[in-house]
N, C-alpha and C positions, 0 to 999 in steps of 0.2 A: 365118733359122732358126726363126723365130717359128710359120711356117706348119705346121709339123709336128707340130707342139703336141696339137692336134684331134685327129689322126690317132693319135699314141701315147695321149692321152689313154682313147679312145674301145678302140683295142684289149686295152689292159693292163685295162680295165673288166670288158671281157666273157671275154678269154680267161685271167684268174685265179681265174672264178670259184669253180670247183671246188677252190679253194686256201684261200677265206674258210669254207668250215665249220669246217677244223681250225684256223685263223688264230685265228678268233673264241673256238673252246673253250679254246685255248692262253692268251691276251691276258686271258680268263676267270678263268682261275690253275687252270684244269679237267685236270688229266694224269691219264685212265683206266690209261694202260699204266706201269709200274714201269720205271726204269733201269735200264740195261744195263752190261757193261763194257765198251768199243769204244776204236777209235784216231782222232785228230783227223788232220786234214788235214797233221801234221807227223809222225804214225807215234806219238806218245805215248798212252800209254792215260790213259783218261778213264772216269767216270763219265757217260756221257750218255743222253737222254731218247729215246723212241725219234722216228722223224722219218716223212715227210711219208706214206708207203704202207705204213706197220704203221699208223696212224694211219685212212687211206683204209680196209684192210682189217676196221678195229675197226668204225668206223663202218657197212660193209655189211654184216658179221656180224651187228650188228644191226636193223637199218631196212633192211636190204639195199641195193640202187646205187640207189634213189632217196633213202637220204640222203645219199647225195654230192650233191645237189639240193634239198636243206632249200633255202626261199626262193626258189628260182628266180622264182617269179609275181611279186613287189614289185622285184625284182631287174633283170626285163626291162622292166616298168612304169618305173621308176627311169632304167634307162637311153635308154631312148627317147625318155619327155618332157626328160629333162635335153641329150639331142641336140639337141633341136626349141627347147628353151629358148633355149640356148648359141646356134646357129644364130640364130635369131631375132633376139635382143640385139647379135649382132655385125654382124648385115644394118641393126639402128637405126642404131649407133656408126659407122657404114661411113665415112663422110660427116665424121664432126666429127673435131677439131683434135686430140682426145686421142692418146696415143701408142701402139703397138700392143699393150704390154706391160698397159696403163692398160685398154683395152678389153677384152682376154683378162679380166682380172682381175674385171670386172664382169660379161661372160657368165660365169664358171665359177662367181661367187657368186651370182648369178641363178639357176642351172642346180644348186647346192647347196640353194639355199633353197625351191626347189620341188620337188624329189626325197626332202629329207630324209625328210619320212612314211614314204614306201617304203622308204627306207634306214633308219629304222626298227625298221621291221615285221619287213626280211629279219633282222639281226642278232637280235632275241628271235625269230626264228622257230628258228636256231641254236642258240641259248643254250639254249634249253628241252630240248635233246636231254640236259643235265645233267643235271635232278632227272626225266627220262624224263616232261616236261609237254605237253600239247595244248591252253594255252591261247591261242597263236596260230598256227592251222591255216590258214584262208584269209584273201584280201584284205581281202573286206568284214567280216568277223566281226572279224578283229585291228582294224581302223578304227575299229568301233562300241566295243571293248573297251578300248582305250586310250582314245578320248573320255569312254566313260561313268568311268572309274577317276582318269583324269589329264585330262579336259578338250582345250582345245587345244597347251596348251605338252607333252604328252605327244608329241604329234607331232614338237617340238623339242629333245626331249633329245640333249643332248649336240653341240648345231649351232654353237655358240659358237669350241668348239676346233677342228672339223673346219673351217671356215671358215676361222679363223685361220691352222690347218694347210697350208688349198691357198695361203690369196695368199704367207704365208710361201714357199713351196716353189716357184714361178709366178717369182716376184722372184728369190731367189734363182739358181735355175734358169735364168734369162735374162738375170743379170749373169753369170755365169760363162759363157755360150756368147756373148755380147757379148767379154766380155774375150778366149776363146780364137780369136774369130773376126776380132777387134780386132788381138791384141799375139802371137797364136801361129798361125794361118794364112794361105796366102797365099789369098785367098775364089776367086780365076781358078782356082787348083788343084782346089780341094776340089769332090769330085761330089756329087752329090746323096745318093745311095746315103751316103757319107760322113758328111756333114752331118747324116742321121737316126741314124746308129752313136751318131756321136759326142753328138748331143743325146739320144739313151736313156739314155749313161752319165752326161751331167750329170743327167737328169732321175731317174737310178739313185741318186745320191747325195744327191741336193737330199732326196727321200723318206727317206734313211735318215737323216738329220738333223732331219726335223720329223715322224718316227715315233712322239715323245713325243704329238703330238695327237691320230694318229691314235687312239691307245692309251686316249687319256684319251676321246676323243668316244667311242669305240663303248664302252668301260666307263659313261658315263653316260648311255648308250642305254637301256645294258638295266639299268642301277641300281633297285633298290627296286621291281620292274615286278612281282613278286610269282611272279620264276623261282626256282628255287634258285642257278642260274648269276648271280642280280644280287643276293643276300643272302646274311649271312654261313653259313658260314667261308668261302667262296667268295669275296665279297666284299663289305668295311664300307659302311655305309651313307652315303655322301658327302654333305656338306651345298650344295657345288657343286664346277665343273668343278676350280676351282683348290685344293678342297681335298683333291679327286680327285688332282690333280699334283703337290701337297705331302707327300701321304700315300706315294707311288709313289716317290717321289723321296727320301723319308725311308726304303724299305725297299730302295730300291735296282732296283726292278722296273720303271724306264723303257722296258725294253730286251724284258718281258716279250712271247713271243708274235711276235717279229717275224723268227724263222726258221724253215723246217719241216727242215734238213736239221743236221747238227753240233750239234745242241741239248748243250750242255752244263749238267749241275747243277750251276746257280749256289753259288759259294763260300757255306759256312754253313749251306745249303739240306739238311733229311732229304726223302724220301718218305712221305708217310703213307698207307696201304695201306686203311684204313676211311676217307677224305674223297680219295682219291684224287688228291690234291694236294702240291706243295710246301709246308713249313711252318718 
């Protein structure tokens, strides 16, 4: 099952991405549009936030449908060399004794470590749609902009927890379809077709589980970067990842930003209509 890996990898990359501009402003603590009164998925009415295509629609209202496409340039940069990477790394390991799970784990943190820049760039290229900023508009200009401001660890903000995020999730991930493929299938039965279902849905899980890192990596991406979407009220100025996680964790906003659809206002939560945010 291991072999499938790549493959979902690689797809969920490219075909979400028109899902990370509003992901990002959300994860942000960014909500342009006011709540509504709606029903949950159980028929109860609820105060909820609006979700993924009032969102979309906001968005093109202003910047029109190419900001549904903020960052694309760093985004395909990003994914390409992180393919070529991964590839690479796993054609060295081919050969040695390490275990398949072992080798995956060192291409995708290979393949993290040399993308990050781009990955980056794209997320403030997002964020800045907050305080309506152009100060990372192209490749080479964001590049020279972050060096000259933050040097080279500017490149690496927030790379610590995204890291920890994939092998957490990787391991994970591949103990439970070991176990399901182990003590709950017969492997003669199960098709191929099967075998990829069923390894999306652990790999669907595995992610909503170490969603806490994603959350924290891309908030100290664009931390203190001098957007409005990375300083306050929007948000505190973090002394590092983990005080980033402590902080998140002490208001309750682990969970911030990681759906576009049944958005519900969290318990406690008003609207504030002049910072356009929960408060």
């Amino acid at each position: 099952m291991i072999r499938y890996q790549k493959a979902t990898r690689l797809l969920g990359s490219d075909g979400e991405y028109l899902l990370n501009p509003m992901l990002m402003k959300g994860q942000a603590g960014y909500e342009p549009l006011p709540p509504t009164i709606g029903r949950n998925i159980f028929g109860r009415q609820v105060c909820q936030l609006p979700g993924l295509f009032c969102y979309a629609q906001h968005i093109a209202s202003i910047d029109g449908r190419r900001g549904l496409f903020t960052g694309l340039t760093p985004r395909l940069c990003s994914g390409v060399l992180g393919t070529v990477v991964h590839g690479k790394v796993l054609q060295h390991y081919q050969e040695s004794d390490k275990g398949e799970t072992t080798r995956e784990m060192i291409a995708r943190s290979a393949a993290t470590l040399i993308t990050h820049p781009f990955h980056v760039i794209t997320l403030r290229s997002m964020v800045q749609f907050i305080g309506r900023e152009s100060k990372y508009c192209g490749l080479c200009d964001s590049m020279v902009t972050i060096y000259r401001e933050e040097g080279v660890l500017g490149f690496f903000a927030g790379l610590v927890p995204r890291l920890l995020g994939d092998i957490l999730s990787l391991w994970l991930c591949n103990s439970l379809a070991y176990l399901v493929n182990t003590y709950a299938l017969d492997s003669g039965v199960c098709c191929d077709l099967g075998e990829i279902c069923l390894f999306s849905i652990l790999q669907f899980f595995a992610s909503m589980l170490t969603y806490p890192f994603v959350l924290v990596s891309n908030l100290m991406a664009v931390n203190n970067c001098g957007l409005a979407g990375g300083c306050p009220p929007y948000s505190p100025i973090y002394t590092s990842w983990i005080d980033c996680w402590c902080m998140l964790q002490k208001e309750g906003n682990m969970s911030r930003g990681n759906s576009l659809f049944f958005r519900k206002v969290p318990f406690g939560k008003t609207y504030c209509c002049d910072l356009k945010m929960l408060i």
